[in-house]
C-alpha positions as CSV (number, residue, x, y, z in Angstrom):
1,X,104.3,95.3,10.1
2,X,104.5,97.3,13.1
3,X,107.3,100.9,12.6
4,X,109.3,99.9,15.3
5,X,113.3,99.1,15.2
6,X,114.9,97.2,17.6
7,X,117.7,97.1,19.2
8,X,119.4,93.8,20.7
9,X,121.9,94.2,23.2
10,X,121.2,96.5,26.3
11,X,125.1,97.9,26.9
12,X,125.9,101.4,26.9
13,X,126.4,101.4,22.4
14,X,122.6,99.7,22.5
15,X,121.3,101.8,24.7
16,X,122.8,104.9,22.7
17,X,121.5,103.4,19.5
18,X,118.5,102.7,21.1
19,X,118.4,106.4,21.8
20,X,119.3,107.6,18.2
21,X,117.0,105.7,16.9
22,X,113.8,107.2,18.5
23,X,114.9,110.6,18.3
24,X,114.8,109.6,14.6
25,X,111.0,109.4,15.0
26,X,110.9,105.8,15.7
27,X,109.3,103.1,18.6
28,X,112.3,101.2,20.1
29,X,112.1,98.1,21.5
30,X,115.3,97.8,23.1
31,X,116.1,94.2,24.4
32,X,118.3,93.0,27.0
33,X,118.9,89.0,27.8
34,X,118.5,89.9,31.8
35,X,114.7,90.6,33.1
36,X,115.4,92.3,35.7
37,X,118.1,94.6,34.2
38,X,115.5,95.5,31.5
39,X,112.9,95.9,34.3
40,X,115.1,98.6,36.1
41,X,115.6,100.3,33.2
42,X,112.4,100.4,31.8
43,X,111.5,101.8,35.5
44,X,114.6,104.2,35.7
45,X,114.5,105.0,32.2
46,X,118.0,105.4,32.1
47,X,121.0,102.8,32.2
48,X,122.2,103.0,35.7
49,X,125.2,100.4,35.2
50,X,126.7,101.6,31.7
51,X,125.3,105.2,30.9
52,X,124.2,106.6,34.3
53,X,122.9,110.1,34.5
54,X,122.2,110.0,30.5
55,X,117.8,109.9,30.6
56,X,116.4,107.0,28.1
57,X,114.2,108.5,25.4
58,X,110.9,108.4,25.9
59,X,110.6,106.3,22.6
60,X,112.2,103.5,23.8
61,X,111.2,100.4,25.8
62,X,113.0,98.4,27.3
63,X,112.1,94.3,27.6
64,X,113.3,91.0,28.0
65,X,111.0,89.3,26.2
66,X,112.2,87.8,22.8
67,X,108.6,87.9,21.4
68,X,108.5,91.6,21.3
69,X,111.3,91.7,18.8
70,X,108.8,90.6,16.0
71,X,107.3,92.5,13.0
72,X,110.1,95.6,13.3
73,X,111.1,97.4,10.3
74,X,114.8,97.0,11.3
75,X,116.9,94.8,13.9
76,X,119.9,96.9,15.5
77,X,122.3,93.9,16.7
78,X,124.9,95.5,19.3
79,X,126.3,92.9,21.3
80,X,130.1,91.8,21.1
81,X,131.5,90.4,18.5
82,X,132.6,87.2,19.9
83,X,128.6,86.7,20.9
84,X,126.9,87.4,17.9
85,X,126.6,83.9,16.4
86,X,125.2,82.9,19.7
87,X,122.6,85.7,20.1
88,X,121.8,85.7,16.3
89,X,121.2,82.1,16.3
90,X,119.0,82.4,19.5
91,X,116.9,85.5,18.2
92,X,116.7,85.4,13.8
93,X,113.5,83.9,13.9
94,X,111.6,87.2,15.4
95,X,114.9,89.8,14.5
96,X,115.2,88.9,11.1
97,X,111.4,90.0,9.7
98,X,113.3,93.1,8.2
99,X,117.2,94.0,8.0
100,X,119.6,93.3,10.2
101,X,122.1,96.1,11.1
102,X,125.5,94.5,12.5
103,X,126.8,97.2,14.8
104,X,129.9,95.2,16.8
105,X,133.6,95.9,15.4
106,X,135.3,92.7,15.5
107,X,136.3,89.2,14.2
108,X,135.5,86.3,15.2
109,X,137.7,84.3,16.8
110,X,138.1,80.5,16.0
111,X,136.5,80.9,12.4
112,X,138.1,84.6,11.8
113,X,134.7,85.6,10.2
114,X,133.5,89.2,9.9
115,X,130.3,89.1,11.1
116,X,128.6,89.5,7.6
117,X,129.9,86.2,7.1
118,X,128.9,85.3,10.7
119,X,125.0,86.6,10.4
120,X,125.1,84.8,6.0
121,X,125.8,81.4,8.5
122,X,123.3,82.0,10.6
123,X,120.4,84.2,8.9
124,X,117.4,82.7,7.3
125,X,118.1,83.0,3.3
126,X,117.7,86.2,1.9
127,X,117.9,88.2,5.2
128,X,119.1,91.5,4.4
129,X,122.4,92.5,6.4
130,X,123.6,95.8,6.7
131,X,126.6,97.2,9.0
132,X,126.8,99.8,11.1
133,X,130.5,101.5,12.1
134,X,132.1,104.8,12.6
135,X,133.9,107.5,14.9
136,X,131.2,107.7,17.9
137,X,131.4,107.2,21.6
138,X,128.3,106.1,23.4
139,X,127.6,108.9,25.6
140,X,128.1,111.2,23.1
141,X,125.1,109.8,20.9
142,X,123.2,109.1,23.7
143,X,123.0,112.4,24.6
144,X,122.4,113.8,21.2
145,X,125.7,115.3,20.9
146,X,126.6,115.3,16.6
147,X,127.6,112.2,15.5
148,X,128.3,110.7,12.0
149,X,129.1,107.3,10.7
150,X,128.9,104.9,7.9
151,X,126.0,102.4,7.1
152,X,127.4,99.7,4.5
153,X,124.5,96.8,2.9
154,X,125.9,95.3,-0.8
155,X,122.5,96.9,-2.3
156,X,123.4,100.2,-2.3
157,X,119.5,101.3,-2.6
158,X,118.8,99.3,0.8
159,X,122.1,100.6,2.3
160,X,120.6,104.4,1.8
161,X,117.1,103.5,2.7
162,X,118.7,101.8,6.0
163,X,120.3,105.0,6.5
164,X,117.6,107.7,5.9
165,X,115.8,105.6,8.1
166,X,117.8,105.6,11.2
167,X,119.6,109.4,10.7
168,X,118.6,111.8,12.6
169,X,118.7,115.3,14.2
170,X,122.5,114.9,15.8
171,X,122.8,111.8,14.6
172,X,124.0,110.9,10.6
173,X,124.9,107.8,8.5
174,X,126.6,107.9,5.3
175,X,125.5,104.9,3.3
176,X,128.0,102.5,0.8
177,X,127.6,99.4,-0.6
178,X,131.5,98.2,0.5
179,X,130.6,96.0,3.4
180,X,133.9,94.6,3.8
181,X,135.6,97.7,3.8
182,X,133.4,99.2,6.6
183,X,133.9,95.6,8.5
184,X,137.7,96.2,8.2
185,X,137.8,99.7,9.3
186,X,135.8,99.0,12.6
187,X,137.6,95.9,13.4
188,X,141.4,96.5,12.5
189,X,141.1,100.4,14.5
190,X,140.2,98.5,17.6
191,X,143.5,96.8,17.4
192,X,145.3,99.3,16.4
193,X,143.9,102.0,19.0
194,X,145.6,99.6,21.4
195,X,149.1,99.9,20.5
196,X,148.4,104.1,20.5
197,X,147.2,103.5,24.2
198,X,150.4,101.9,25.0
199,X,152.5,104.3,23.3
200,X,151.1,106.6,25.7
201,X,151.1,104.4,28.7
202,X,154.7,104.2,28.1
203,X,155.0,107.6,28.6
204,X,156.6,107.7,24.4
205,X,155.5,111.4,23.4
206,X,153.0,113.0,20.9
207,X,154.8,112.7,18.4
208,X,155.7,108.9,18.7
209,X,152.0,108.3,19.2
210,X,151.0,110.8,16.0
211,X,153.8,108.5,13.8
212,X,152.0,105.2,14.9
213,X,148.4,106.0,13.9
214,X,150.2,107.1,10.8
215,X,151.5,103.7,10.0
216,X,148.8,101.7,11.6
217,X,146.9,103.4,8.9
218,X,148.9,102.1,6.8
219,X,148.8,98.6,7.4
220,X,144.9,98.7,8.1
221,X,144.9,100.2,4.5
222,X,146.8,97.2,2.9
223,X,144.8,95.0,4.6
224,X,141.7,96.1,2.9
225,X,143.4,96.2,-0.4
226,X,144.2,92.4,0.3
227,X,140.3,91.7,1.2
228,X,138.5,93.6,-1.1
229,X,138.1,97.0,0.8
230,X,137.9,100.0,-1.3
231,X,141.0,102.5,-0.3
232,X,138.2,105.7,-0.4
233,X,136.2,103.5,2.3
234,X,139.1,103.3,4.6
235,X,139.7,107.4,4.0
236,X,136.3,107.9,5.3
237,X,134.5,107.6,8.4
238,X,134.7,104.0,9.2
239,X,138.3,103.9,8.6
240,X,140.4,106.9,9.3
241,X,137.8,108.4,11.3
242,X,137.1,105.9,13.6
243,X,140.9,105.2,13.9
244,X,141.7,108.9,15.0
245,X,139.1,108.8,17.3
246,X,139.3,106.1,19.4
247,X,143.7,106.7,18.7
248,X,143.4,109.9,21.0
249,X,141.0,108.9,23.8
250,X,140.9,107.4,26.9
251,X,137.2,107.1,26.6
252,X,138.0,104.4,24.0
253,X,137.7,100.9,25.7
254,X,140.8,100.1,23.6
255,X,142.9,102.5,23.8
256,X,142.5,102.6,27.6
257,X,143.4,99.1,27.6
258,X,146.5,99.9,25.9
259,X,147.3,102.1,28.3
260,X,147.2,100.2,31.0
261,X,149.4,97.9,29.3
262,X,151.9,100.6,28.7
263,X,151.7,101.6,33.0
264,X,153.0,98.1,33.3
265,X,150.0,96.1,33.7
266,X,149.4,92.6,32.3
267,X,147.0,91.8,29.8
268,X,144.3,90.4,32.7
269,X,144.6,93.7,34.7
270,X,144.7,96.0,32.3
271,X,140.8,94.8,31.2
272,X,139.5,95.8,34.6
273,X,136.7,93.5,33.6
274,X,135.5,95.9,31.0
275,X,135.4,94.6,27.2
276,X,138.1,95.8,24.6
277,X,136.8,93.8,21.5
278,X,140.2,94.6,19.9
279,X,142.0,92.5,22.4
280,X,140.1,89.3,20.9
281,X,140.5,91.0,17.4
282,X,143.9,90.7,17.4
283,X,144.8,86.9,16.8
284,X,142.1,86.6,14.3
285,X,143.3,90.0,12.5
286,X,146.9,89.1,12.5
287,X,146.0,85.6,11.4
288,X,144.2,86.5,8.2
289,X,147.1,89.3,7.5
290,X,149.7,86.7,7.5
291,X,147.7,84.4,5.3
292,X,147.4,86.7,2.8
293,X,151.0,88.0,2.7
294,X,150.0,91.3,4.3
295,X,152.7,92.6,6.6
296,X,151.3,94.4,10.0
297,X,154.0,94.7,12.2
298,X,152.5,97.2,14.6
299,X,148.5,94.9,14.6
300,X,151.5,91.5,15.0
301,X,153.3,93.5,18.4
302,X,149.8,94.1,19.8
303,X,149.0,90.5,19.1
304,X,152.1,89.1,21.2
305,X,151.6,91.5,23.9
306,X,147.9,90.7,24.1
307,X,148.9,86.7,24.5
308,X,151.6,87.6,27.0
309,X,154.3,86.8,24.3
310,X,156.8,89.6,24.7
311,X,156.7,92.9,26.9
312,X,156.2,96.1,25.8
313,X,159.5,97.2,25.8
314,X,160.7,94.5,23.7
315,X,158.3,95.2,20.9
316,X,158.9,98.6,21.0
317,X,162.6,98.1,20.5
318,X,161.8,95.6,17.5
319,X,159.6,98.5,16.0
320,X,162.3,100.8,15.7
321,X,164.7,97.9,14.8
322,X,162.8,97.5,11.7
323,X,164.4,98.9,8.4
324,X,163.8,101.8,6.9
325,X,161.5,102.0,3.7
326,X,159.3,104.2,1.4
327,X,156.8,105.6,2.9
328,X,153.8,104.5,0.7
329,X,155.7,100.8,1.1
């Protein structure tokens, strides 16, 4: 078996990864589905359309073809959630010779399957699965800037194995062995970064915004309680971390979105063709909430708002309508 890792999906969180991984010490093959977008890159070595200015580590080569995925010691998947049973089922048979580290924060929509339960589906038996997720913007780990995050795998020995493996100088993973809590974190703070990005869209104050991540905390951690996440999981990195984080900052592709939504814009606008996985989290997160009895009023507003069934102002209104309770209710 050849050292290399791959990575599999060439946007700007693959090619950061991508990155990461060879200042570890490691060969990267980093694949892309387009030949010629690999070919520039390779030939660039940099991202021109999603990380330009940032230089590619010399470690890591880019390609198209599938065949140079086999024989690596790990498989890095980073494409969007709502195409990783498509490029999973495409690629196992060369990615899937040693783990596979899940790295998009979503749900899937239609089946409203984590993708652990996405990649069991569609993995060969036996195929080791880990998850990747965490507070971390791509530029900043692409340009080596200090970065921690959480790797989860149900073997805990594999888990921190995966994540000596793939640590490095700036960059850090904290291992676990609660997959479903790390799965939660990553895709519930995507949903909820949106409604802080309309809060401040709508021009609502600091201290409006600082209340809402509050409570959207606390629905994200009654959520996990429901499916099996472990409340000190959701504390951590992949949770509260990650939530603060992408909260507070228009370089978060969801909390931008929200606040476009919060200028006025509707929900096709205020994509501007860029990809805000929470935005096709929502349905799916809201759905499984409601089947198991788990109120999450502020993930529900971004839902309707999302599917263009009420305006902003109305669910802002029916947020503060809402009675008054304990706070740890």
């Amino acid at each position: 078996m050849s050292a290399h890792v791959n990575v599999v999906g060439g946007g700007a969180w693959g090619t950061a990864l991508a990155n990461a991984a060879a200042a570890a010490g490691h060969p990267v093959t980093l694949w892309l589905r387009d030949p010629e977008a690999a070919a520039r890159m390779q030939a660039a070595r940099e991202n021109p359309r999603y990380l330009p200015g940032v230089p590619l580590h010399a470690g890591v080569r880019a390609t198209a073809r599938a065949e140079d995925l086999a024989g690596a010691r790990a498989s890095l998947l980073v494409v969007p959630a709502q195409t990783v049973r498509g490029v999973l089922a495409a690629l196992a048979p060369l990615a899937a010779a040693g783990p596979v580290v899940l790295c998009a924060k979503g749900i899937e929509r239609g089946s409203d399957s984590f993708m652990s339960e996405v990649a069991a589906e569609i993995l060969p038996p036996g195929t080791p699965v880990a998850v990747l997720s965490g507070p971390s913007f791509a530029a900043d780990v692409a340009r080596g800037l200090p970065t921690a995050v959480t790797l989860a795998a149900a073997d805990a020995g594999r888990a921190a194995a995966l994540g000596t493996l793939l640590s490095g100088p700036a960059f850090r993973l904290y291992h676990t062995d609660d997959v479903r809590g790390v799965e939660i974190g990553g895709a519930g703070k995507n949903v909820l970064a949106i409604a802080c990005g309309i809060v401040a869209g709508r021009g609502l104050g600091e201290s409006a915004r600082a209340a809402l991540i509050a409570r959207a905390f606390a629905e994200l951690m009654r959520f996990a309680r429901a499916f099996g996440g472990r409340p000190e999981t959701l504390m951590g990195l992949s949770g509260l971390g990650d939530l603060v984080l992408t909260a507070s900052s228009p370089q978060s592709r969801n909390f931008a979105f929200g606040q476009r939504l919060g200028a006025g814009a509707s929900p096709e606008d205020a994509a501007g063709g860029k990809l805000a996985e929470g935005a096709f989290t929502a349905a799916a997160l809201t759905g499984l909430a409601r089947a198991r009895g788990v109120e999450m009023p502020v993930a529900e507003a971004v839902a309707a708002i999302v599917a263009g069934r009420a305006g902003v102002d109305a669910v802002v209104s029916g947020l503060l309508a809402r009675p008054l309770r304990g706070e740890t209710e």
